[in-house]
C-alpha positions in Angstrom: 63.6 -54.5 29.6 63.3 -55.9 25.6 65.1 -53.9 23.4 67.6 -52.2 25.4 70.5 -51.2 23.6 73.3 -54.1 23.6 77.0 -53.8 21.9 78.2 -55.4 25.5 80.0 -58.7 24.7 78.8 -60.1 28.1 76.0 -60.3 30.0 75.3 -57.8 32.9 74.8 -60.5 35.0 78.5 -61.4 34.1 79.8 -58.2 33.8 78.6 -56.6 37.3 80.4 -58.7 40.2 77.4 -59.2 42.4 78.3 -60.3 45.6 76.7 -63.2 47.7 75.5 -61.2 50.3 76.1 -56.9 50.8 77.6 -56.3 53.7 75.1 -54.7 56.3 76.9 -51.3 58.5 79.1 -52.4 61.5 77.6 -52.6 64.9 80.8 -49.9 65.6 78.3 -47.4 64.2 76.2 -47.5 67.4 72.5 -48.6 64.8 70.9 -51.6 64.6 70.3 -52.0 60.9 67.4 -53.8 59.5 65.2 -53.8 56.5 62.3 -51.0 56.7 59.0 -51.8 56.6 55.7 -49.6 55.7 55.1 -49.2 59.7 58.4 -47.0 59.4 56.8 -44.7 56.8 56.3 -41.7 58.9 60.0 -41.9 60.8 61.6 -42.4 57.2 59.5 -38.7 55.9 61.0 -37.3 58.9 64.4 -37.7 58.3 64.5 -37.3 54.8 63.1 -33.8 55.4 65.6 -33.2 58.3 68.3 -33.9 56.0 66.8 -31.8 52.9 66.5 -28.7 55.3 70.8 -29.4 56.5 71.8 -29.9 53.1 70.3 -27.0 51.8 67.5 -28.7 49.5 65.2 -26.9 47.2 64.3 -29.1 44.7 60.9 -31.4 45.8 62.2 -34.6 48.6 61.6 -37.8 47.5 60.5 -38.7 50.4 56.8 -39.4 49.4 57.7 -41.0 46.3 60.2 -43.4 48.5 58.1 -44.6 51.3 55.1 -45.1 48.3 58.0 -47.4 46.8 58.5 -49.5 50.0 55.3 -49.7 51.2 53.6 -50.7 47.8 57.3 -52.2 45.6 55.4 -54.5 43.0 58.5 -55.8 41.1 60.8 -56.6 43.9 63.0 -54.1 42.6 63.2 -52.0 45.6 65.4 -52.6 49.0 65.8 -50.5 51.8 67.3 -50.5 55.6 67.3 -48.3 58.4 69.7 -48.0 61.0 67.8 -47.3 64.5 69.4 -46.2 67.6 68.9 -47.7 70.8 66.0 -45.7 71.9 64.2 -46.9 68.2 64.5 -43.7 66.6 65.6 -44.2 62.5 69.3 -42.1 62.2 69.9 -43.2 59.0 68.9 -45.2 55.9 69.7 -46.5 52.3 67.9 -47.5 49.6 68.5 -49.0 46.5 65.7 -49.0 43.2 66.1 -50.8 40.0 64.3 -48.9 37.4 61.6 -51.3 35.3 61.9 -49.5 32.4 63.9 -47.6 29.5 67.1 -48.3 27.7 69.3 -48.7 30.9 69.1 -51.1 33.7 69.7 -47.7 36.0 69.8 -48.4 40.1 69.2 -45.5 41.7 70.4 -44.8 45.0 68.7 -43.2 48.0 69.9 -42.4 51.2 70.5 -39.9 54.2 71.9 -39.5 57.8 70.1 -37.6 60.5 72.4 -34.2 60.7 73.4 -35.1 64.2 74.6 -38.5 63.3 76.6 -36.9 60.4 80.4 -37.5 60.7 80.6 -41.0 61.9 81.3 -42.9 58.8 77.5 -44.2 58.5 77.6 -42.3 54.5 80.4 -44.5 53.6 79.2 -47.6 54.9 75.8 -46.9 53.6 77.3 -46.6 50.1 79.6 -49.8 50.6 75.9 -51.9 51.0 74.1 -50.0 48.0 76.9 -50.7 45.9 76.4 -54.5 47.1 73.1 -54.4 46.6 72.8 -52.3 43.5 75.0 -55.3 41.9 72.6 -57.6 43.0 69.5 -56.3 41.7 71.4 -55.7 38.0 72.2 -59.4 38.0 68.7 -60.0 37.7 68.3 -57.8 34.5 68.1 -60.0 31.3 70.7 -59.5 28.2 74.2 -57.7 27.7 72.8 -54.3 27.3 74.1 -50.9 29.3 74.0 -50.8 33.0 74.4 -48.3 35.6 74.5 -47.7 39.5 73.2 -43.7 39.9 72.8 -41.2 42.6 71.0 -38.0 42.4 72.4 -35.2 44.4 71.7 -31.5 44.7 74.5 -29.1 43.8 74.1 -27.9 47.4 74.8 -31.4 48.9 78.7 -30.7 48.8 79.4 -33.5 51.3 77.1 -36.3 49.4 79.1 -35.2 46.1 82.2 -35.5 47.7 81.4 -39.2 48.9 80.4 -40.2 45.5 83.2 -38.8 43.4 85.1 -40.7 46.3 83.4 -44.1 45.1 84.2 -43.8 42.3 81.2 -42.1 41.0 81.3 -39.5 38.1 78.7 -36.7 37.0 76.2 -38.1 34.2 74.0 -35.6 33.8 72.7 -32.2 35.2 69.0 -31.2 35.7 67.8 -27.2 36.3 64.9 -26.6 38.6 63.3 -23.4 37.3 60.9 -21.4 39.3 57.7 -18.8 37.9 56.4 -16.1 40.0 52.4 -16.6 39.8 52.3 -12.6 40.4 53.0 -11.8 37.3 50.8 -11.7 34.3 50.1 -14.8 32.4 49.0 -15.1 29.0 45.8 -16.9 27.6 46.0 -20.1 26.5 45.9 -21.2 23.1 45.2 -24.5 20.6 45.0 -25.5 17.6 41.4 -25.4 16.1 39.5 -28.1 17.0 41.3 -29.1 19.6 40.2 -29.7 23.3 41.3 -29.5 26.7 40.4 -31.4 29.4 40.7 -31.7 33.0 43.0 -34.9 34.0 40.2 -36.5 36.1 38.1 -36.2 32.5 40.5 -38.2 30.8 41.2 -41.8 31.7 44.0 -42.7 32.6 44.8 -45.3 30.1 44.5 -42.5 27.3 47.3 -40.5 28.8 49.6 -43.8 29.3 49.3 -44.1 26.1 50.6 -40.6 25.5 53.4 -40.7 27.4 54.2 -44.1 26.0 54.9 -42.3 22.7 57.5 -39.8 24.0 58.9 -41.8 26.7 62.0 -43.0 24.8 63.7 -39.6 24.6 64.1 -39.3 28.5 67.0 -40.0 29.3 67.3 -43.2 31.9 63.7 -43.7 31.3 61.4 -45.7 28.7 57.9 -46.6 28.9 56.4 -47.5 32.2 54.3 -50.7 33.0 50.6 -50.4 33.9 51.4 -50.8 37.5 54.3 -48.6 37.2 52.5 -45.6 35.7 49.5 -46.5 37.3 51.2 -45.4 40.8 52.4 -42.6 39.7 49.1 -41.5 38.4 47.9 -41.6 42.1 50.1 -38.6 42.9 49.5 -36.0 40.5 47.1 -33.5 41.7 43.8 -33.7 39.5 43.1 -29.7 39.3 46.5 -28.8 38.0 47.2 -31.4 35.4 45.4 -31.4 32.2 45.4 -33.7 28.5 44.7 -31.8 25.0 42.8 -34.2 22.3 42.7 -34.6 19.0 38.6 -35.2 18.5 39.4 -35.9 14.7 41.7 -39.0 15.9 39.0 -40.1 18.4 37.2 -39.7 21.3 40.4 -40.5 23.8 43.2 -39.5 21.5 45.5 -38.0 24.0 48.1 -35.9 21.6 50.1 -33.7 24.6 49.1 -34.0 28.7 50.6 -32.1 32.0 50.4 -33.5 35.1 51.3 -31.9 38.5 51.9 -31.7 42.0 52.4 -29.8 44.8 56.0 -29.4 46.3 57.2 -28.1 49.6 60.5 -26.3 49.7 62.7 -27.5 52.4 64.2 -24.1 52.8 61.2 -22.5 53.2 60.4 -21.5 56.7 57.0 -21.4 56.4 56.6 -24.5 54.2 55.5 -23.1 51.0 53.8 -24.8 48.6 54.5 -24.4 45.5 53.0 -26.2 41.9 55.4 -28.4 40.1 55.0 -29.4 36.4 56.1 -32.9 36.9 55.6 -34.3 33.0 54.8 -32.2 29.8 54.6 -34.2 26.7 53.0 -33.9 23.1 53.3 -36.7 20.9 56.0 -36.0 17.8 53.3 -36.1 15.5 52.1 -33.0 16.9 55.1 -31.0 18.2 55.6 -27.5 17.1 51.9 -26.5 17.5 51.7 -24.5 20.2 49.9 -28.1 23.0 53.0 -28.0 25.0 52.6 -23.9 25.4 48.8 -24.1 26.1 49.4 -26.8 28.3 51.9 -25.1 30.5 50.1 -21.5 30.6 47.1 -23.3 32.0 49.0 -25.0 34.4 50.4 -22.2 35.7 46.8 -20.4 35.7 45.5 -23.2 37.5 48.3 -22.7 40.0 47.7 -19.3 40.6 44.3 -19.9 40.7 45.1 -22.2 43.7 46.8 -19.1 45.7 49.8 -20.5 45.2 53.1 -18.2 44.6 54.8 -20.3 42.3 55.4 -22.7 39.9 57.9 -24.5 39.1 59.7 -27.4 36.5 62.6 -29.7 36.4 64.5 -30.0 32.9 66.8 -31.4 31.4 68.8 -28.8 29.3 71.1 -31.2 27.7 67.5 -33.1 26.6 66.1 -31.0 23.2 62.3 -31.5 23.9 62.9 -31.0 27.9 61.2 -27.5 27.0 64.1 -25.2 28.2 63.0 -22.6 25.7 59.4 -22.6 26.3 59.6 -22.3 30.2 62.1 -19.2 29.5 59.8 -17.5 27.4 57.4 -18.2 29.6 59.4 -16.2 32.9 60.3 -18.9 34.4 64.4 -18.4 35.7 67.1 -20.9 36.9 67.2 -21.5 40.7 69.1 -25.1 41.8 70.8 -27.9 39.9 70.7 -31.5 40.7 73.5 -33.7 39.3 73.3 -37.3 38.5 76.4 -39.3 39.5 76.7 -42.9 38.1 79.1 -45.5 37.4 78.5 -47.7 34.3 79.3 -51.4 34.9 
């Protein structure tokens, strides 16, 4: 993490009070807890979704994203445990994920509590341990730069936001989900003269890296992402929905603005519906106010509805000036869910 913004007299190895060992949940809470392993991946999408659908979820589960963490963590960054009850069945679990990149050492906690477990003091204890072992993981982070422990929680998750402001916790930031109806007209896409899109699986993926590379420092929490790092993320987007505009006058692979997508299920659908999410949009600055992030988008959402799909959607960050608030407004898409970032800076 070179180059992360300092101004901290003390290290954050000093500064973060890691403890020897996190405590694990008490026996009292009827689970047997112990560190989950890929052969768990299936029980652990289960009960993520189960607890999406109580809590009133809307915004994609991180429930693939999660389990591709544990079963495939390169940089020891990632620990999670499950608490199983007698008959073997995972009722609960936490995990903890030290970000490898940006301007903030950021953990980001994970967790949830099968519905009918809910009200036995497993969220509290399950915090106690990621705080533990949040600490832990920041003690390995190099300099005297900033440092946080983070939760993301939907606005709908009143009792998760309770338990967290409990903690200690305090709201950092707030994303929108916005949603577009692919019923409705949708314009033509244009570019700049010259310039040519191209299917993602046309472009490697190198080129696109690249790309993002050159934006990455304005999301906030995040920074550039290793090989590895973006390499696995690459791996998820769907091919047919996410697209790269170059700059043939700047070479054969220069990437100047990409899209990249994938499907999401709503949880509080009761049919499952699929829907396309814009998961990154970024042109280089050198190119902003052009018109690439526009094209890019309209095609997106043409390639949805092309798809069958009904709609598509995008997370932003409104407080973020390039997160594209404006353009997906113009562009019909409307506010339906927040998510809010809890966080305590250490």
């Amino acid at each position: 993490m070179a180059g992360m913004r300092s101004g901290y007299s003390r290290s954050i190895a000093e500064r973060v009070r890691a403890p020897r060992h996190p405590e694990l949940p008490s026996p009292h809470l009827e689970l047997e807890w112990r560190r989950l392993a890929p052969t768990d991946a299936g029980q652990l999408q289960a009960l993520i979704r189960e607890a999406d659908e109580a809590e009133g979820a809307v915004i994609d589960s991180v429930a693939d994203v999660l389990v591709d963490l544990i079963v495939r963590d390169e940089y020891a960054s990632l620990d999670a445990i499950g608490g199983f009850d007698r008959a073997g069945v995972l009722r609960a679990y936490a995990a903890v994920h030290l970000w490898p990149v940006g301007d903030i050492a950021n953990v980001v906690f994970y967790g949830a509590t099968d519905p009918t477990w809910v009200g036995r003091g497993i969220g509290r204890a399950l915090l106690a341990w990621q705080e533990g072992r949040g600490r832990q993981l920041l003690a390995r982070v190099p300099g005297a730069g900033m440092a946080q422990l983070s939760s993301y929680v939907e606005e709908a998750a009143a009792d998760r936001r309770r338990l967290l402001v409990a903690a200690g916790f305090s709201p950092l930031r707030t994303y929108l989900k916005m949603r577009r109806d692919l019923a409705a007209p949708i314009p033509e896409p244009e570019f700049p003269p010259g310039f040519v899109i191209k299917n993602a699986s046309d472009v490697s993926e190198a080129a696109v890296r690249h790309a993002h590379t050159q934006g990455a420092r304005e999301v906030w929490g995040e920074g550039p992402l290793t090989p590895a790092a973006w390499h696995r993320r690459w791996q998820q987007y769907r091919r047919e929905w996410s697209f790269a505009v170059l700059d043939p006058s700047e070479g054969s692979e220069a990437v100047v603005g990409y899209l990249l997508s994938m499907p999401q299920v709503e949880a509080l659908s009761p049919a499952r519906r699929t829907e396309g999410a814009i998961h990154r949009l970024s042109v280089i600055p050198t190119h902003r106010g052009r018109g690439i992030g526009r094209g890019l988008a309209i095609t997106a959402l043409r390639a949805f509805a092309e798809s069958g799909l009904r709609f598509g959607s995008i997370i932003v960050d409104p407080e973020n000036t390039n997160s594209g608030f404006a353009l997906y407004d113009d562009l019909g898409f409307a506010p339906t869910t927040r998510a809010i970032v809890y966080g305590v800076t250490v």
